[in-house]
C-alpha positions as a Markdown table, in Angstrom:
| # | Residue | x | y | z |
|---|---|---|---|---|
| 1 | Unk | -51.1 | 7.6 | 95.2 |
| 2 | Unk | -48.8 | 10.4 | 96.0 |
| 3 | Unk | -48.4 | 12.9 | 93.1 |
| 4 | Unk | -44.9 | 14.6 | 92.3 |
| 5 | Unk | -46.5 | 18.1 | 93.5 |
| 6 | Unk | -47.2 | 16.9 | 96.7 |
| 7 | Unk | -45.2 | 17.7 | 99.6 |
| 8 | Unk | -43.5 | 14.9 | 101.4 |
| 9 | Unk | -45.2 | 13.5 | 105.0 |
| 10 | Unk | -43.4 | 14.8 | 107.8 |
| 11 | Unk | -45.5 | 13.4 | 110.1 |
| 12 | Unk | -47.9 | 10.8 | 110.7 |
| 13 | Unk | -51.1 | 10.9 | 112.9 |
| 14 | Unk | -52.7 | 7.3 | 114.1 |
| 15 | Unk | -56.3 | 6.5 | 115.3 |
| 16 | Unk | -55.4 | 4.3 | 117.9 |
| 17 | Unk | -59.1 | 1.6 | 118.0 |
| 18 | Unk | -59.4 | -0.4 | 114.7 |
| 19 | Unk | -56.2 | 1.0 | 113.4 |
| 20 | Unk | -53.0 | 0.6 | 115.9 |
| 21 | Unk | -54.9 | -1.7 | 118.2 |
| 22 | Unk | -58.0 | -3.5 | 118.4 |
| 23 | Unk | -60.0 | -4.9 | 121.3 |
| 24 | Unk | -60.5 | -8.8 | 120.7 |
| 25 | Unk | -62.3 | -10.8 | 123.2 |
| 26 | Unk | -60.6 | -13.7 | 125.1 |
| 27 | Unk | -62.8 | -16.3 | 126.1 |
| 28 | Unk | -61.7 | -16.3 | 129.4 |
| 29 | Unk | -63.4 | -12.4 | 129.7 |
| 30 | Unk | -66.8 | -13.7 | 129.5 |
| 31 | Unk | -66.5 | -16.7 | 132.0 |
| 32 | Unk | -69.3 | -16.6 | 134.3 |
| 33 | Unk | -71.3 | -13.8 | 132.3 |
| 34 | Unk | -74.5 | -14.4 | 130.8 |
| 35 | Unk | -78.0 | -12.4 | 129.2 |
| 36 | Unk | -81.1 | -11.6 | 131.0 |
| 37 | Unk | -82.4 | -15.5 | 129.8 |
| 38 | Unk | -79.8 | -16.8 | 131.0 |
| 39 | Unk | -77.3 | -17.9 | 128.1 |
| 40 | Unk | -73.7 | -17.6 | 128.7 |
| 41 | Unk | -72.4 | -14.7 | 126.3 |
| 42 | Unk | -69.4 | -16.3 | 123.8 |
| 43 | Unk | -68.8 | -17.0 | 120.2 |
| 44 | Unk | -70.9 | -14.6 | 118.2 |
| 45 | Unk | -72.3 | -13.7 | 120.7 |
| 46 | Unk | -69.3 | -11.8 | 122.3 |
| 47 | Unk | -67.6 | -10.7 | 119.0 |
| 48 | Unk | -70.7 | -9.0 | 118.3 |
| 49 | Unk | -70.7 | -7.3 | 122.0 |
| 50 | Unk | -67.0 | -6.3 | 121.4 |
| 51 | Unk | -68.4 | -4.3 | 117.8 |
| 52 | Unk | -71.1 | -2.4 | 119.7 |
| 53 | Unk | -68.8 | -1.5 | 122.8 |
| 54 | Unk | -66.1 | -0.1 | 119.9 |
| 55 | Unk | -68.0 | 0.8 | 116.8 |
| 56 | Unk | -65.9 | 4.4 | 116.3 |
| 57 | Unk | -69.9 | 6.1 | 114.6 |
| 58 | Unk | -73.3 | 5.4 | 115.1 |
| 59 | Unk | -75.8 | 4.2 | 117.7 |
| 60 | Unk | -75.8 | 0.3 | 118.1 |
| 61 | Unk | -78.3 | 0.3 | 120.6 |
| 62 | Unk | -81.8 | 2.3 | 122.1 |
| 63 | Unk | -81.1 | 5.4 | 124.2 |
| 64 | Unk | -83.0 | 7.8 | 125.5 |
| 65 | Unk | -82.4 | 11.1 | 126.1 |
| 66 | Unk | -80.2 | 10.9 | 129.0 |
| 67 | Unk | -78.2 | 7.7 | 127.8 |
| 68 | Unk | -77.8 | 9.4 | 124.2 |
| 69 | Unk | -76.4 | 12.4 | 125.6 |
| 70 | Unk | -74.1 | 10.0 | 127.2 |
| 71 | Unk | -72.9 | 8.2 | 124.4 |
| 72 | Unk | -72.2 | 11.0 | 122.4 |
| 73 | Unk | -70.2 | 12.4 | 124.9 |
| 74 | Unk | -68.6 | 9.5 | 126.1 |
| 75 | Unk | -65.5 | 10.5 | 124.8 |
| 76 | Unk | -65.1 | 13.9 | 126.5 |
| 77 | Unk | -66.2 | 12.4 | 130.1 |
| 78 | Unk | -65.3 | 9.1 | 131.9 |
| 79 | Unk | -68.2 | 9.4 | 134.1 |
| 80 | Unk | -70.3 | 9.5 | 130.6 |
| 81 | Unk | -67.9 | 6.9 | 129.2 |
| 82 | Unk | -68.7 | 4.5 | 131.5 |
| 83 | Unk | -72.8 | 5.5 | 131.9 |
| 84 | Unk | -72.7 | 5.2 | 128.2 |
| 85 | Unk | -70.9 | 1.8 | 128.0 |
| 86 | Unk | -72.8 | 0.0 | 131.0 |
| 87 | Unk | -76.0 | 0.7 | 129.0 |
| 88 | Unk | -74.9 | -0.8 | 125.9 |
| 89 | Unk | -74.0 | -3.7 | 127.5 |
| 90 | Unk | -77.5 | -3.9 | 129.6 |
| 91 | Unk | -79.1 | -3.2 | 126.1 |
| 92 | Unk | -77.4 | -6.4 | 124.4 |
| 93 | Unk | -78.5 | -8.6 | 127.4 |
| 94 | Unk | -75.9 | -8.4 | 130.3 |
| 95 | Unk | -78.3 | -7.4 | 132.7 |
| 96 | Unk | -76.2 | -8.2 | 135.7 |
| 97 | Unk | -74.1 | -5.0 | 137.1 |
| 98 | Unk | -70.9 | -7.1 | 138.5 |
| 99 | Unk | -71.1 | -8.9 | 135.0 |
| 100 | Unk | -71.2 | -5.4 | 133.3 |
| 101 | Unk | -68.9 | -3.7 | 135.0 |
| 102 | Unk | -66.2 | -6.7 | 134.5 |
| 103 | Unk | -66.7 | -6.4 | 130.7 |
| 104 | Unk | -66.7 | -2.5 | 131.0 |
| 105 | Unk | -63.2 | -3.1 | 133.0 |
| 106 | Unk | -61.9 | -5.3 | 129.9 |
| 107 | Unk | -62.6 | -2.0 | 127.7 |
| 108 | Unk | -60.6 | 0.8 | 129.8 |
| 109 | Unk | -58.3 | -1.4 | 130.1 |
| 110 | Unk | -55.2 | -0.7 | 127.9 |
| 111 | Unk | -53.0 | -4.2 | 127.9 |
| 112 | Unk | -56.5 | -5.7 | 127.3 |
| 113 | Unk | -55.7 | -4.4 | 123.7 |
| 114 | Unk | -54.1 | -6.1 | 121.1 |
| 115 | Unk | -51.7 | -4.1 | 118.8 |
| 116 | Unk | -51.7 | -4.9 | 114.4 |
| 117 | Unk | -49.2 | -7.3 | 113.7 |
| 118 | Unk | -47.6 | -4.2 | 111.8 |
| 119 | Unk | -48.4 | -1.7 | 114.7 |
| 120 | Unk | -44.2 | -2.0 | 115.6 |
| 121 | Unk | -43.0 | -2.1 | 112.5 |
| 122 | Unk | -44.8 | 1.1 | 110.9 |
| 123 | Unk | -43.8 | 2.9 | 114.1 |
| 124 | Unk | -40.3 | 2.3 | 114.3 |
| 125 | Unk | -39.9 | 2.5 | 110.3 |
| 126 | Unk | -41.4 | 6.3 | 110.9 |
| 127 | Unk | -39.0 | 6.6 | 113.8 |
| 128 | Unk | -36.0 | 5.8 | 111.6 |
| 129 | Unk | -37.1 | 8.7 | 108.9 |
| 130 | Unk | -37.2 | 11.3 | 111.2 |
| 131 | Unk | -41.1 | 11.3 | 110.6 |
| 132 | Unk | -43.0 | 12.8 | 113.7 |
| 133 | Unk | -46.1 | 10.5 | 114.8 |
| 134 | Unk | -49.2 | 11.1 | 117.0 |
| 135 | Unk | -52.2 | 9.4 | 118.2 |
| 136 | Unk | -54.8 | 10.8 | 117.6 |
| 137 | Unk | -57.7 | 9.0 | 119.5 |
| 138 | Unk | -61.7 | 9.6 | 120.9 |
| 139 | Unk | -61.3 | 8.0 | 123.9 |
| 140 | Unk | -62.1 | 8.5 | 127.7 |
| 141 | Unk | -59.1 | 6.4 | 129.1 |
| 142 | Unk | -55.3 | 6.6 | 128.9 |
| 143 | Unk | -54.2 | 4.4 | 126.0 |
| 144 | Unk | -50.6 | 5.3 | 126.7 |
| 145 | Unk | -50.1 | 2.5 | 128.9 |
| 146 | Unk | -50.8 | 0.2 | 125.7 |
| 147 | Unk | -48.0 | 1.7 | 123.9 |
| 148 | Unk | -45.4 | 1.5 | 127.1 |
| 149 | Unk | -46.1 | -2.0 | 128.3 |
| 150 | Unk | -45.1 | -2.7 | 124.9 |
| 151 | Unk | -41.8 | -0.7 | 124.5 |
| 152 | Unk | -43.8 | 1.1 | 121.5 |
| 153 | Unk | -43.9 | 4.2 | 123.8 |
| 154 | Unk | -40.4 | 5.5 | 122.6 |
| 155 | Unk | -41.7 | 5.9 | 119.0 |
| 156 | Unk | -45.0 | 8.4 | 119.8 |
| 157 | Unk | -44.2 | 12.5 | 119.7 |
| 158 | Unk | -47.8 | 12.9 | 121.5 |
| 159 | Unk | -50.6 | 11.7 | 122.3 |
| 160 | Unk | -53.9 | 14.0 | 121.7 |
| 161 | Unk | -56.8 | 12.0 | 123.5 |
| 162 | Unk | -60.1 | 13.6 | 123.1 |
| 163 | Unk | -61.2 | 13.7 | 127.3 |
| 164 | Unk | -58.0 | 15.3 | 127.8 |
| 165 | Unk | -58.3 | 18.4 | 124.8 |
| 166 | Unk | -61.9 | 18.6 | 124.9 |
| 167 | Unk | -62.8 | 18.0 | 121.7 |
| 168 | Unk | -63.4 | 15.1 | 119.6 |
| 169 | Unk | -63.2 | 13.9 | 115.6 |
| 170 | Unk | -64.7 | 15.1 | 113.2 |
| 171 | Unk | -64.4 | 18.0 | 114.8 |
| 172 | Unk | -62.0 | 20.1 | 113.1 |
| 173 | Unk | -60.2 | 21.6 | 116.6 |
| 174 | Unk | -59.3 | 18.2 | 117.6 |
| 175 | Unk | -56.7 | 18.1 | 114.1 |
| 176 | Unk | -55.7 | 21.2 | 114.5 |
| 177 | Unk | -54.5 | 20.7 | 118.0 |
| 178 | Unk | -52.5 | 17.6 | 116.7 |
| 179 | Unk | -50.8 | 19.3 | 114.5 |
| 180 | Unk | -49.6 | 22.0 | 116.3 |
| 181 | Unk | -48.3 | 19.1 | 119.4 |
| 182 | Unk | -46.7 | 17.7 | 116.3 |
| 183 | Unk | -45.3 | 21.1 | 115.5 |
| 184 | Unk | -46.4 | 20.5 | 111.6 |
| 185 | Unk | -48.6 | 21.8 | 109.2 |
| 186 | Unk | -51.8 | 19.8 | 107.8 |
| 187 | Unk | -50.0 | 19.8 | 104.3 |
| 188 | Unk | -47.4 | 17.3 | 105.1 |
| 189 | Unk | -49.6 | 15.4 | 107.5 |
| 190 | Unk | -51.0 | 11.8 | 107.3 |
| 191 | Unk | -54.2 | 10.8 | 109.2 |
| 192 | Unk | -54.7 | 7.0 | 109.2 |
| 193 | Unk | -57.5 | 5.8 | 110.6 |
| 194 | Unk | -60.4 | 3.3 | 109.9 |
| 195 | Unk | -63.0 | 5.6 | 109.8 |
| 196 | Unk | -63.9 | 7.4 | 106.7 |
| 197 | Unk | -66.3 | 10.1 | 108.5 |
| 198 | Unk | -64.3 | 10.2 | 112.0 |
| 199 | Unk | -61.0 | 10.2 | 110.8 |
| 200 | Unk | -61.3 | 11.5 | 107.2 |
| 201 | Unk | -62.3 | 14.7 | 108.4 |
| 202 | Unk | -58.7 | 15.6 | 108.6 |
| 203 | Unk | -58.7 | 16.4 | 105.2 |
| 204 | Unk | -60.8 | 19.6 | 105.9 |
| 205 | Unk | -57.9 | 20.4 | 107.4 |
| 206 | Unk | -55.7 | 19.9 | 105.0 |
| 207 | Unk | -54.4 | 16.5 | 105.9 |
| 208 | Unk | -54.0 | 13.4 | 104.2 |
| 209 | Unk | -56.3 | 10.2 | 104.6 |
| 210 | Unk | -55.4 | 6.7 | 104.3 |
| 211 | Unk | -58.5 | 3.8 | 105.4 |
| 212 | Unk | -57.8 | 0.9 | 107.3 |
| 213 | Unk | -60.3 | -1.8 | 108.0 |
| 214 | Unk | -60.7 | -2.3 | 111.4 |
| 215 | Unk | -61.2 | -6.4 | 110.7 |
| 216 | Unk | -59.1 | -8.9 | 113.4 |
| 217 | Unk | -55.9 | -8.6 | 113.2 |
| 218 | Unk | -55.2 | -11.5 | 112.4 |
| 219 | Unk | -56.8 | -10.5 | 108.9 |
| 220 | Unk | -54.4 | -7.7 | 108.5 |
| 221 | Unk | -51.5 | -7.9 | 108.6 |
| 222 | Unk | -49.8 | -5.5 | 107.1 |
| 223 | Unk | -52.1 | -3.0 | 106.4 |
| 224 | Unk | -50.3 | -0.5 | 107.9 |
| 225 | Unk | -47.1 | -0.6 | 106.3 |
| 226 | Unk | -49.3 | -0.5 | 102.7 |
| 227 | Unk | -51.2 | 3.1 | 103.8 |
| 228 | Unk | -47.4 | 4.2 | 104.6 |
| 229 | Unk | -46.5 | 3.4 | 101.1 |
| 230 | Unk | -49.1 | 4.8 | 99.2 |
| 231 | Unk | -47.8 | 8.2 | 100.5 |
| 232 | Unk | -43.7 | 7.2 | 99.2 |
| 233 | Unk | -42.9 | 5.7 | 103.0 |
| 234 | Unk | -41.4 | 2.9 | 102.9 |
């Protein structure tokens, strides 16, 4: 909870996967594709596809050297975003290229996303305090169309997207960049995000943190809005 010492937030930095918007598989993505044995991928099976292909930490499948050094990278490089990706989804049984690469398509693309069903709502309620907002993202695609398709465009100051600044979080660069597009100091900055290692790190900064659970949104729905408050916006 905010304390009576601490600064007010003057401006608000969102991760943009698990947080603002979450990839959630439609059945009709997965028509057609099937494992190496043969078994159409759906149900579990495709929810559980969709957590490797956006799990923000961590190695959910075998690499070797070359493939690691892509998936670490992945989101500095689209070439390595997509060598990355395409392996994963040969390592979980989609063995097929043309069924790969449609799945791989589904993931870059940006209206494939779905927003929180308080994405609108904390955006335009920090739009209406004066409060300056970024998105903060590791990610090796432009997610600005998600936000513009939408009409949600109108409420973002800027957009720091790791292949385009060249670094990603933890790393501390990648804060500091978004603050100073933000024109702010870490002090009176909040960093929401749903990952404690990834997106905490902006407290080494100076920043503050609020955790979200990147669960389906139809599980949260209102999330948001409840981080916000926690830090006297409301």
């Amino acid at each position: 909870m905010t304390q009576a010492s601490t600064p007010a937030i003057e401006a608000v930095l969102f991760d943009f996967s698990g947080t603002l918007f979450r990839l959630e598989e439609h059945p009709s993505w997965f028509d057609g594709i099937h494992d190496a044995d043969g078994t159409p991928v759906d149900g579990a099976g495709a929810a559980e596809l969709m957590r490797r292909m956006t799990a923000p930490v961590g190695e959910s499948v075998e690499f070797d050297d070359v493939t690691r050094h892509a998936w670490r990278n992945r989101d500095l490089d689209p070439a390595l975003h997509r060598r990355a990706y395409l392996h994963v989804l040969e390592q979980s049984g989609v063995t097929d290229p043309a069924h790969a690469e449609s799945v791989y398509g589904r993931v870059i693309d940006a209206d494939s996303w779905t927003p929180y069903p308080d994405t609108e709502a904390v955006l335009k309620l920090l739009s209406a305090e004066s409060i300056r907002v970024g998105i903060l993202s590791n990610i090796a695609f432009d997610i600005r169309p998600a936000f513009a398709d939408r009409g949600l465009d109108r409420y973002v100051d800027e957009f720091v997207l790791s292949f385009e600044v060249g670094h990603v979080k933890p790393q501390p660069e990648v804060f500091r960049h978004a603050v100073a597009a933000l024109g702010v100091d870490p002090s009176v900055t909040l960093m929401v995000g749903d990952s404690a290692e990834a997106d905490g790190a902006a407290q080494e900064i100076g920043c503050s943190f609020a955790l979200v659970d990147p669960v389906p949104t139809s599980q949260r729905p209102d999330a948001l809005l409840k981080a916000l408050r926690e830090f006297g916006i409301s």
